[in-house]
Each structure stands twice: as structure tokens, then as C-alpha cells.
C-alpha positions as CSV (number, residue, x, y, z in Angstrom):
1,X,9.6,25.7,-139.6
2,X,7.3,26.7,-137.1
3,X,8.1,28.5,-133.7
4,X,8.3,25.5,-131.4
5,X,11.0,24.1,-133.8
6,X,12.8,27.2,-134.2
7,X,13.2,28.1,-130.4
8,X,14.5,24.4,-129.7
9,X,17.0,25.1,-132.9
10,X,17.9,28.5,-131.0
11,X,18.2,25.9,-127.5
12,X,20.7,23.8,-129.3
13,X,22.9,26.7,-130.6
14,X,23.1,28.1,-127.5
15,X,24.1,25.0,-126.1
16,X,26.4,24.5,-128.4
17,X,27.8,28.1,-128.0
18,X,28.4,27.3,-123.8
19,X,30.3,24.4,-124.8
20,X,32.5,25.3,-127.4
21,X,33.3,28.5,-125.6
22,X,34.2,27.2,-122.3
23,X,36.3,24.8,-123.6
24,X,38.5,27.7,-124.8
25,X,38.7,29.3,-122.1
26,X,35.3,31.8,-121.9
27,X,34.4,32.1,-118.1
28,X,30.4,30.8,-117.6
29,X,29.8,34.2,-115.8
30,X,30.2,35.9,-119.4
31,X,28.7,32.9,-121.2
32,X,25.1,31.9,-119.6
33,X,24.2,35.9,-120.4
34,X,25.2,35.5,-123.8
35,X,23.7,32.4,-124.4
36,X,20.3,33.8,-122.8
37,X,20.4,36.2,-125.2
38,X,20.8,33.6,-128.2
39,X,18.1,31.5,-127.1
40,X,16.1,34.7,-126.6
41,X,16.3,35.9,-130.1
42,X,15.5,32.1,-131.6
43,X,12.1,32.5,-129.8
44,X,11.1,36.0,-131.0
45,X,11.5,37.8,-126.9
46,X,12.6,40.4,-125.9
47,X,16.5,39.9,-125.3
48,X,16.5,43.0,-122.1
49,X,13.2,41.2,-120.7
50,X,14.9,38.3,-120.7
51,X,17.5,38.9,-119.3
52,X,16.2,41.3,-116.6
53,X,12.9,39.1,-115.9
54,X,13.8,35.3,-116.4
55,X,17.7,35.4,-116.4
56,X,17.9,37.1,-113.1
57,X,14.9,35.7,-111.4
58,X,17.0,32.5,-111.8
59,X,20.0,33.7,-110.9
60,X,18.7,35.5,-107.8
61,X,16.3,33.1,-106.8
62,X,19.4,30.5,-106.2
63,X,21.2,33.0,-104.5
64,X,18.0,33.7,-102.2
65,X,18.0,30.2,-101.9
66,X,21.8,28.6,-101.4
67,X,23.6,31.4,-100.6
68,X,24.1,31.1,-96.7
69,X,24.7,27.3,-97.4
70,X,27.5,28.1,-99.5
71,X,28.7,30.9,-97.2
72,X,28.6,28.3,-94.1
73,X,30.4,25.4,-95.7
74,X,33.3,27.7,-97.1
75,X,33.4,28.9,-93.8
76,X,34.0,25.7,-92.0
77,X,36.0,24.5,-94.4
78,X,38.6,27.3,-93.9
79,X,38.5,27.2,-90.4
80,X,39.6,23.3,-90.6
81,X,41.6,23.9,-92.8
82,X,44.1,27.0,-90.8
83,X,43.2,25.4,-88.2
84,X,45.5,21.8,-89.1
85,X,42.2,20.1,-88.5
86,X,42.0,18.9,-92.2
87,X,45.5,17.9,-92.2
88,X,45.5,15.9,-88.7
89,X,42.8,13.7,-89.5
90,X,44.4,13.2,-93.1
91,X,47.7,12.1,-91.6
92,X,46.3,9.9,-89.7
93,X,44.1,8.0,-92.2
94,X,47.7,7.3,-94.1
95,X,49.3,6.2,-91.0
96,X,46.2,3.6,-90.1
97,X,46.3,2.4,-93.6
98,X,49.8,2.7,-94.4
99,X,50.9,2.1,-97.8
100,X,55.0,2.7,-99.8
101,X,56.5,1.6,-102.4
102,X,55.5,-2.2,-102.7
103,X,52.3,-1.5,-102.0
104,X,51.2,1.0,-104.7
105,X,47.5,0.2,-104.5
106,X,47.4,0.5,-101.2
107,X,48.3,4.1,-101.0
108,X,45.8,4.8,-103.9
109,X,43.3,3.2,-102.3
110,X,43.8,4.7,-98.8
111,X,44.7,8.3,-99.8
112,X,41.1,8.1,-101.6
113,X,40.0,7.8,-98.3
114,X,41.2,11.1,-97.0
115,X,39.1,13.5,-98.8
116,X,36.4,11.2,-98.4
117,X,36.7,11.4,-94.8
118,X,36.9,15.3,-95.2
119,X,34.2,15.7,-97.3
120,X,31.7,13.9,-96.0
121,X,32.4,16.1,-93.0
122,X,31.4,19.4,-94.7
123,X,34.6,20.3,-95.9
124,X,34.0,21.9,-99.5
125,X,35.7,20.0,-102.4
126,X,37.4,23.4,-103.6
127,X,38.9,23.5,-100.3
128,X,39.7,19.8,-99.7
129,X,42.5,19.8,-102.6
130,X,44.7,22.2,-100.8
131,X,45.0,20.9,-97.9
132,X,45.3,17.2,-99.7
133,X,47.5,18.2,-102.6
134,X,50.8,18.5,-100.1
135,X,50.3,15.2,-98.4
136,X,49.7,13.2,-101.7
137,X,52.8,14.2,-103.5
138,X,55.2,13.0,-100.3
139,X,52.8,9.7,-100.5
140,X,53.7,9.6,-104.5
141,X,57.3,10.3,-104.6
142,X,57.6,7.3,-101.7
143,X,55.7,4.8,-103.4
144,X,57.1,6.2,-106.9
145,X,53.6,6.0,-108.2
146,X,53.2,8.5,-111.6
147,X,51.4,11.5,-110.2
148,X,48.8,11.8,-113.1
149,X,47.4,9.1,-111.0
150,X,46.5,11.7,-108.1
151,X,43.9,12.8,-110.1
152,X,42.1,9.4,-109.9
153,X,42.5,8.8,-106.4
154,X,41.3,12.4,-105.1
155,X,37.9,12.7,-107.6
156,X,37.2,9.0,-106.2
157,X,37.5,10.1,-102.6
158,X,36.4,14.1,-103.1
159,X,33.5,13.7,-105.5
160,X,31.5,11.0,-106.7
161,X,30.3,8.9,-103.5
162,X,30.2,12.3,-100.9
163,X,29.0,14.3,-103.3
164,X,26.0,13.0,-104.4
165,X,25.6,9.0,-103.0
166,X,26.2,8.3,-99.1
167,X,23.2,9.2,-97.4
168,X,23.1,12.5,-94.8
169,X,26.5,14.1,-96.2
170,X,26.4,17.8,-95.9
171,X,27.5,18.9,-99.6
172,X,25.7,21.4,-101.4
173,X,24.0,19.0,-104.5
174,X,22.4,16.9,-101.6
175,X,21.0,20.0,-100.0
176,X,19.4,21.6,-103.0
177,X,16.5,19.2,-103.4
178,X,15.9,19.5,-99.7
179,X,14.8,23.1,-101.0
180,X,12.9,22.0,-103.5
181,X,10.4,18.8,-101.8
182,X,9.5,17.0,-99.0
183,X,12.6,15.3,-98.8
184,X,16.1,14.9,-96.5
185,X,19.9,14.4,-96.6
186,X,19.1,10.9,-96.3
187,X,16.6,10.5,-98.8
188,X,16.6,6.7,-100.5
189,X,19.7,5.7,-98.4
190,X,19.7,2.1,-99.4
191,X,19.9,3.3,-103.3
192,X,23.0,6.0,-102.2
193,X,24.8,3.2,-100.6
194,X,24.3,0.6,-103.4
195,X,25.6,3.3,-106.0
196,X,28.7,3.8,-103.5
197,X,29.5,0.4,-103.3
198,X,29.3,0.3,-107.1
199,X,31.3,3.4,-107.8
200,X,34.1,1.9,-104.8
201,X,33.7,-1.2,-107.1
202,X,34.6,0.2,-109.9
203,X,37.9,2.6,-108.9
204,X,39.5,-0.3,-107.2
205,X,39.5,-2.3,-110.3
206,X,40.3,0.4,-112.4
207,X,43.0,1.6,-109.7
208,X,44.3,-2.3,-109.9
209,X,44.6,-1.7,-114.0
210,X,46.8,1.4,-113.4
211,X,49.2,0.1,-111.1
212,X,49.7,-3.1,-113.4
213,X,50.0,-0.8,-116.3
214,X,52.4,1.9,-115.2
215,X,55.1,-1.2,-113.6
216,X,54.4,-3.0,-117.0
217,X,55.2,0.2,-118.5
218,X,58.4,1.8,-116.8
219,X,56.9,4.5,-115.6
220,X,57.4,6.6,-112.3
221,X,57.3,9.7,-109.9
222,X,57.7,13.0,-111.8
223,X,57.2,16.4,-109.6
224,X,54.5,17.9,-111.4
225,X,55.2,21.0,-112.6
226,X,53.4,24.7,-113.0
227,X,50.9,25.7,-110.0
228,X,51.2,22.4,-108.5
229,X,54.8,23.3,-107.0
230,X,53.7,26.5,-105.5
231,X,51.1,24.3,-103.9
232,X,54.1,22.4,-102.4
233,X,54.8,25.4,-99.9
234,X,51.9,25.7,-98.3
235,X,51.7,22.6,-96.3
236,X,52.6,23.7,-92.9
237,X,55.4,22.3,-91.1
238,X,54.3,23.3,-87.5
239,X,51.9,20.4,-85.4
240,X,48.6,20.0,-85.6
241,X,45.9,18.9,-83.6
242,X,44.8,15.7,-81.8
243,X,43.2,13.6,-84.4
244,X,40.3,12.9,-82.1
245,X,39.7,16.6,-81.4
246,X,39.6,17.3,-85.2
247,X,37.3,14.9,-85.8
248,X,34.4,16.8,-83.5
249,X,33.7,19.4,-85.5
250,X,32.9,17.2,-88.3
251,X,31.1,14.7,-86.8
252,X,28.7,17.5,-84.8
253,X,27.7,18.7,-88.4
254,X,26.7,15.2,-89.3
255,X,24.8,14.3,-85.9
256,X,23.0,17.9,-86.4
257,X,22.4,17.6,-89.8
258,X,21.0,14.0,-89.5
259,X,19.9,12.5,-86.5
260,X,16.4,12.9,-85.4
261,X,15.7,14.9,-82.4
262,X,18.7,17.2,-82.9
263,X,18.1,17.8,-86.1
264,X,18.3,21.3,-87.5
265,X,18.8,23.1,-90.6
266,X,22.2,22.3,-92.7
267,X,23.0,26.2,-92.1
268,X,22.8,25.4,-88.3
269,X,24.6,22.5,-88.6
270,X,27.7,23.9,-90.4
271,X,26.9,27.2,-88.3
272,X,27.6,24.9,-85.3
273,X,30.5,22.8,-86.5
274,X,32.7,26.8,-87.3
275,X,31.8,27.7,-83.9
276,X,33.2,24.0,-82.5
277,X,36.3,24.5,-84.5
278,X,36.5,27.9,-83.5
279,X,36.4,27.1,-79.6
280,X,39.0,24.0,-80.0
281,X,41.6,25.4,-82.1
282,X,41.3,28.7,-81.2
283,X,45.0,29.3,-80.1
284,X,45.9,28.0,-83.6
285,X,44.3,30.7,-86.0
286,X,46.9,33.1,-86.5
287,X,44.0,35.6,-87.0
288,X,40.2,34.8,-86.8
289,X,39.5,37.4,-88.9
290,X,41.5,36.8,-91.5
291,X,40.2,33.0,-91.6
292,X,36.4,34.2,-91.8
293,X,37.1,37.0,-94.5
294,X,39.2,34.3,-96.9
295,X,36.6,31.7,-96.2
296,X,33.9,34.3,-97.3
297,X,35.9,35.5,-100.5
298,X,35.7,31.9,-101.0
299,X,32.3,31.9,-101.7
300,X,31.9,34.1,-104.4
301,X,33.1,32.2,-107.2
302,X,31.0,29.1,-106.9
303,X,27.7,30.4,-105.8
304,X,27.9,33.3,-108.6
305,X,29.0,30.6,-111.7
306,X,26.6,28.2,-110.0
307,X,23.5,31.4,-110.2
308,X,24.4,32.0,-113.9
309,X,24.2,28.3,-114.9
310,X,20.7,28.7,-113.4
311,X,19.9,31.7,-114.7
312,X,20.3,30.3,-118.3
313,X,18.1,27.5,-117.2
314,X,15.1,30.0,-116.0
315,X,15.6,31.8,-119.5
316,X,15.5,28.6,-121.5
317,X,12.4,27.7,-119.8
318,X,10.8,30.8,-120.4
319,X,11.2,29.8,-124.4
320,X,8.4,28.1,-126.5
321,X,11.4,25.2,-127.3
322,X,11.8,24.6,-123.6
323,X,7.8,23.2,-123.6
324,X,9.0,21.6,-126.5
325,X,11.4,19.4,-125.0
326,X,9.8,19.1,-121.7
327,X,6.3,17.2,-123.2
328,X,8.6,15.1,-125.1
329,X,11.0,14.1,-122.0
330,X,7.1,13.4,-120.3
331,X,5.9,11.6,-123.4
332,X,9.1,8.7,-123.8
333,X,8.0,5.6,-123.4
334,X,10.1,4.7,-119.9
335,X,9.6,4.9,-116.6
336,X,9.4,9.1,-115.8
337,X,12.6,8.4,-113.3
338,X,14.9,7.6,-116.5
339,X,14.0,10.8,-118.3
340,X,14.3,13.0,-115.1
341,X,17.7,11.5,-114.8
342,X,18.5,11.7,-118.6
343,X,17.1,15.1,-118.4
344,X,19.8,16.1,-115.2
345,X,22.8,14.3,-117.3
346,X,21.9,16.8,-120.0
347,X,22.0,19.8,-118.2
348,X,25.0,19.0,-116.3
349,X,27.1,18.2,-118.9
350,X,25.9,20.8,-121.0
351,X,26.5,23.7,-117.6
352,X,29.8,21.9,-117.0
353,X,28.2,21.9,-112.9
354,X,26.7,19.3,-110.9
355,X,25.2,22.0,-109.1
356,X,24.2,24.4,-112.1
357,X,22.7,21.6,-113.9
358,X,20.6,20.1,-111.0
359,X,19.4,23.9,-110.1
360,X,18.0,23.6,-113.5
361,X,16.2,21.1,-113.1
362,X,14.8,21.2,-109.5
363,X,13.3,24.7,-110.8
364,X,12.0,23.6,-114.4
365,X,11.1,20.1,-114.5
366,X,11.2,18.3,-111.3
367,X,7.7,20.0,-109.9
368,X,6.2,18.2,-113.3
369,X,7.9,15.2,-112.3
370,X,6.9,14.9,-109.1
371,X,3.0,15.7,-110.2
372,X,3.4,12.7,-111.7
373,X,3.3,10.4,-108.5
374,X,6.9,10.1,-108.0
375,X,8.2,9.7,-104.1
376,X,10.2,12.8,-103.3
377,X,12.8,10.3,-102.1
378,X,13.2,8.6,-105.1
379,X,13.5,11.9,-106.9
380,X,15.7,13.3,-104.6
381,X,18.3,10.3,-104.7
382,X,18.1,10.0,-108.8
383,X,18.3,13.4,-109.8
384,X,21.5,14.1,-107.2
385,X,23.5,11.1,-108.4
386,X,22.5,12.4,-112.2
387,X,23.8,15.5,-111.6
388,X,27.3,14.1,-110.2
389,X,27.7,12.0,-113.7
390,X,28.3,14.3,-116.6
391,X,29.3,17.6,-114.5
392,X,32.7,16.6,-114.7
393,X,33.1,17.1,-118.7
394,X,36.4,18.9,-119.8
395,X,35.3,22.4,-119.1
396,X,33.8,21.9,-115.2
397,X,35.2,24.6,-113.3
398,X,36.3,22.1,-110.7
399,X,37.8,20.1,-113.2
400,X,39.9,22.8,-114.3
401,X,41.2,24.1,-111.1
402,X,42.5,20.7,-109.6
403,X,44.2,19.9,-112.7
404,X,45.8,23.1,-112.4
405,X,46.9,23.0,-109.0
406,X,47.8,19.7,-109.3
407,X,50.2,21.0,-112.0
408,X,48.7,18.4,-114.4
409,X,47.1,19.0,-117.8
410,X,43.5,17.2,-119.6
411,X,46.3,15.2,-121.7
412,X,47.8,13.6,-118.7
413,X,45.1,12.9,-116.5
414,X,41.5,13.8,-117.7
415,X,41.4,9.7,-118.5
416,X,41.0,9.2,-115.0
417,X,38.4,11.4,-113.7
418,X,36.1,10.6,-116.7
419,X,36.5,6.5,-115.6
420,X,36.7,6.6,-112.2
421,X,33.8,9.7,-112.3
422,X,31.8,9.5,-115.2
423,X,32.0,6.2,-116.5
424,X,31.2,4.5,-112.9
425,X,28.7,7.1,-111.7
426,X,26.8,6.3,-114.9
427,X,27.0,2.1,-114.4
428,X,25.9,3.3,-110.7
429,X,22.6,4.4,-112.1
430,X,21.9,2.0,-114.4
431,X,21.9,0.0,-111.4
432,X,20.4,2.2,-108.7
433,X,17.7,3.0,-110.5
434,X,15.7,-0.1,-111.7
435,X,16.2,-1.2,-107.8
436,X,14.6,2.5,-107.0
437,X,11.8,2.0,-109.5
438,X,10.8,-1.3,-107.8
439,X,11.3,-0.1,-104.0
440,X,9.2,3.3,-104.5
């Protein structure tokens, strides 16, 4: 075999060797090194260069890049959430919408609507699900509604559509391509809300299937068990806030991140929307302090996995397999918007991070991409919603974690978050796109 054909064989096993090993447990901090190193040897470098010159100019250059965005919206998100904040404007969205026991879809369909709410805000989806978590077991238990079905109703409302879809929200995979090319928040907004709508689509139905299944079935509320009890403690019992007055913070850090004339940087905007949450609920942190050194512990975890998923990418791109596969993604016969989006499904899936796997690609391939022609917009929009498909596969740290604070297992609910996620994320694009292809 020649050398091109070895160093994609030596891509493939070290694929292989990510995905095989996280699903058993091996943390991605200790795999994307390792699996540097394999591709490294397939392609005849020098494993230390690699790792000292491609790796980490990956890893640090995402740092360099994301950190402080990261920092900010961990930040605000903590400060909502000791603050009551969070949990005010999440009580009242049940009470508005209401729901109980003979109206089962209703709650699903309405509690969905409280991390939505939150997140398009700027609260962080690894915060959201503790302050959420509490709220939706009392919801459950009342309606008797199997809790496995929590999982579905908070990955519709936390991920999916704020994540990656609705135009202007202020989370981290809509950010990154701001970074990257002329683009904004809002990029393509009429393709984000014609994915949304498809993705809402979709969970209702599929929400409407599981409520006729589990009454057809017998089934009903079970307290879930392991980490998700301990969770059950931490909802506070004292008051919180007027809804009206929680809602300010979140709405300044969409109005500064978005609306022309006062728009600034998303670091300002979250910058501003802690300080508004500090000055309103002052008298309710029980130490300031203590808020802003949990909120910056906070970030550690998710900016360092997210910085070794890309520092993978940077060392597979330095390999003679990487210009391998990127002529042929160039060369298929479609429109260049379906492989870019192919290509961000593949390395999402494959880094288990929406995140990871679009920092891959925004510092490999999109720059060929978009010296192709394509609008920034377009590319912005497609390769954000791509990433927010496969990322949840088994072994995405996110995944993981709200399972396990949920006190649920991939048996019991993993169904739902690869439907309601996956499944309708990918019938999104297959719609979204054709419709972007003709309007840019």
C-alpha cells in the first residue's frame, strides 16, 4: 500500500480506538493524545512533534480562542442558578402551561419548554439540568408519567433547537463559526427556524407515541434511583425571585448579543448579563465568591475535553491521510454544502462533541470550503446544525452526565435522545439544506 492509504488506515484505527474506548469508560482527555499518537505512527512522524507541534497548537489555539466564552457562560449560568433566577422563570412556565395527570402530554410538552427558555438565554446546558432535574420529578410523580421519559423532554428543550437552530442564541457551537468567518449569531435565520419547526415537529409526535404507549402499556412513575436522588436535595425550598426580574438578565444577553446598534461581543454580552444578575439578586447569593469560584471550576471540564477533541483534529490534519480524505470529501459529486455537513456528522460522532467535532472542522476544512464560493451564512447555519446531530452518540460526555444525574441508565432512556436528537436533527437537514442551497 502506499503512504496516502496507510495514514488513512492509521485515521480509521484511531478512530476506532476513541470510540471503542470511550464507550468503556476511557476519559477523552487520556484518549485524543493517544489516538494522536496512533495516527502519528500510521504516517511515518514523529510521535513527540506531533504531539508537541500539531496536537497542542490545536488544543491551545481553541483555548486562545473559546476560553473566556466558556468562562462567561458558566459564569452566568451559576449566578442564575444560586441566585433562584433559573428556577423562578422555570416555575412559572409550568404554571402558564399547566399540565397533571390527564394531561400527560401536556406536561411533556411544556416542561420542554423550560430549558429552552433557559438556554436560549445563555444558561449552559451542563448547568440547566440541575436546576431542572428537581422541578421535573414533582411534574412526573403528579402526572404519573415513567421518568425515562425526562430524558426526552429535557434534550428536546436543552439541546437540539438552542443549541444549534434558533437564530442569535448565545451557546457556545453558534459562537464558534463567528470566530472562524464573516458570519453572526443569526446567520441563515430563516433555515435555523425551519429546522426548529421540524425538530418541534417531530418530538411532539414522538412525545404523542410515548404517552399512548406507556397507558397502553401499564406503566408509571418510578423515583429514579442512584445520583438522581441526591439531586432531589438540592432544590431549594426558600422563594425566589420575581419572574419578570429573572427574566432581565437573559433577555440583556440576547438584545446585546443581537440587536444592531448595541451589539457587542458574546463575552460582553454574557459579561453584562452576570453583572445584571449580580446587581438584582444580590441579597440572595449566600456568598459572591463562592458563586464565581464554582462557576469558574465549572469551566474546566468542558473547555479542556472540548481542546483535546480538537487537538486530535489538528494532528489528523497534519497526516498525509487527512489530504486524503479532504480531496475526496471536495471531489463527491454533490453540492460542496452536503459534504461539509457529512464531513461535521463524522467528526462529531466520532469526538462524541458537538463542539469538539465542529472545532475540527472550522480549523481543517471549512477555509477550503468556503474558497469554494460558499456564503459564510450558509456555512455557518449547516455546519452548526451538523454538529448538533451525531454529538449525542452513547459516549458524549453530556450524554453521560444527565443520564447519570437523572439516575437513569443508556438501557432505559438512550431511545429517546437518539429520536428526539438524532434522528430529527438529521430529517431537519435533509430539509434545511436543499432550501439553503437554493436561497444562497
Amino acid at each position: 500500500m502506499d503512504a496516502g492509504t496507510v495514514s488513512t488506515l492509521g485515521i480509521l484505527v484511531s478512530l476506532a480506538f476513541i470510540i471503542t474506548l470511550a464507550l468503556r469508560g476511557w476519559h477523552i482527555i487520556v484518549l485524543a493524545p493517544l489516538a494522536a499518537i496512533i495516527a502519528a505512527s500510521f504516517s511515518g512522524l514523529n510521535v513527540l512533534d506531533t504531539l508537541t507541534g500539531p496536537y497542542m497548537t490545536g488544543f491551545t489555539n481553541y483555548a486562545r480562542r473559546f476560553y473566556l466564552i466558556f468562562l462567561m457562560g458558566t459564569l452566568f449560568g451559576k449566578f442564575m442558578e444560586d441566585s433562584g433566577a433559573a428556577r423562578s422563570i422555570a416555575h412559572a412556565i409550568m404554571r402558564v402551561i399547566g399540565g397533571g395527570s390527564d394531561k400527560p402530554l401536556r406536561v411533556l410538552v411544556a416542561f420542554a419548554l423550560v430549558p429552552m427558555a433557559l438556554t436560549y438565554g445563555g444558561v449552559s446546558l451542563f448547568v440547566v439540568i440541575f436546576t431542572v432535574l428537581p422541578i421535573a420529578r414533582h411534574l412526573w410523580q403528579e402526572a404519573d408519567i415513567p421518568w425515562h421519559l425526562f430524558m426526552l423532554s429535557f434534550v428536546f428543550g436543552a439541546a437540539s433547537m438552542t443549541m444549534t437552530m434558533i437564530p442569535g442564541t448565545p451557546q457556545i457551537q453558534n459562537i464558534m463559526p463567528t470566530r472562524y468567518m464573516n458570519s453572526t449569531p443569526a446567520s441563515a435565520p430563516l433555515l435555523g427556524l425551519l429546522g426548529a419547526a421540524v425538530v418541534f415537529t417531530l418530538n411532539v409526535l414522538y412525545m404523542r407515541y410515548c404517552v399512548a404507549k406507556f397507558k397502553r402499556e401499564g406503566e408509571h412513575f418510578e423515583p429514579p434511583t442512584g445520583a438522581g436522588v441526591i439531586t432531589e436535595a438540592t432544590e431549594s425550598t426558600g422563594t425566589t425571585p420575581n419572574v419578570w426580574l429573572s427574566l432581565v438578565p437573559m433577555v440583556l444577553v440576547v438584545v446585546f448579543l443581537n440587536v444592531p446598534g448595541v451589539k457587542v461581543d458574546v463575552i460582553y454580552a454574557l459579561g453584562i448579563g452576570v453583572l445584571a444578575a449580580m446587581a438584582l439578586f444580590w441579597k440572595r447569593y449566600t456568598s459572591v465568591v463562592d458563586t464565581l469560584r464554582k462557576g469558574a471550576v465549572n469551566t474546566v471540564v468542558p473547555i479542556v475535553n472540548t481542546c483535546a477533541d480538537v487537538g486530535y483534529g489538528m494532528a489528523i490534519a497534519a497526516t498525509a491521510g487527512f489530504k486524503v480524505v479532504s480531496a475526496w470529501l471536495l471531489t463527491l459529486p454533490m453540492h460542496p454544502i452536503i459534504s461539509l455537513s457529512i464531513a461535521t456528522n463524522i467528526m462529531a460522532a466520532i469526538t462524541g462533541s458537538a463542539s469538539g467535532g465542529l472545532g475540527i472542522v472550522l480549523e481543517t476544512l471549512a477555509p477550503k470550503y468556503l474558497a469554494l464560493g460558499l456564503s459564510p451564512d450558509l456555512v455557518h447555519r449547516i455546519v452548526v446544525m451538523s454538529s448538533g446531530c451525531f454529538d449525542a452518540m452513547p459516549h458524549n460526555g453530556a450524554v453521560i452526565t444527565m443520564l447519570a444525574v437523572a439516575g437513569l441508565t443508556h438501557r432505559q432512556a438512550y431511545k429517546h435522545i437518539f429520536i428526539g436528537h438524532v434522528l430529527a436533527t438529521i430529517v431537519a437537514l435533509l430539509i434545511v439544506i436543499p432550501l439553503g442551497i437554493l436561497l444562497y
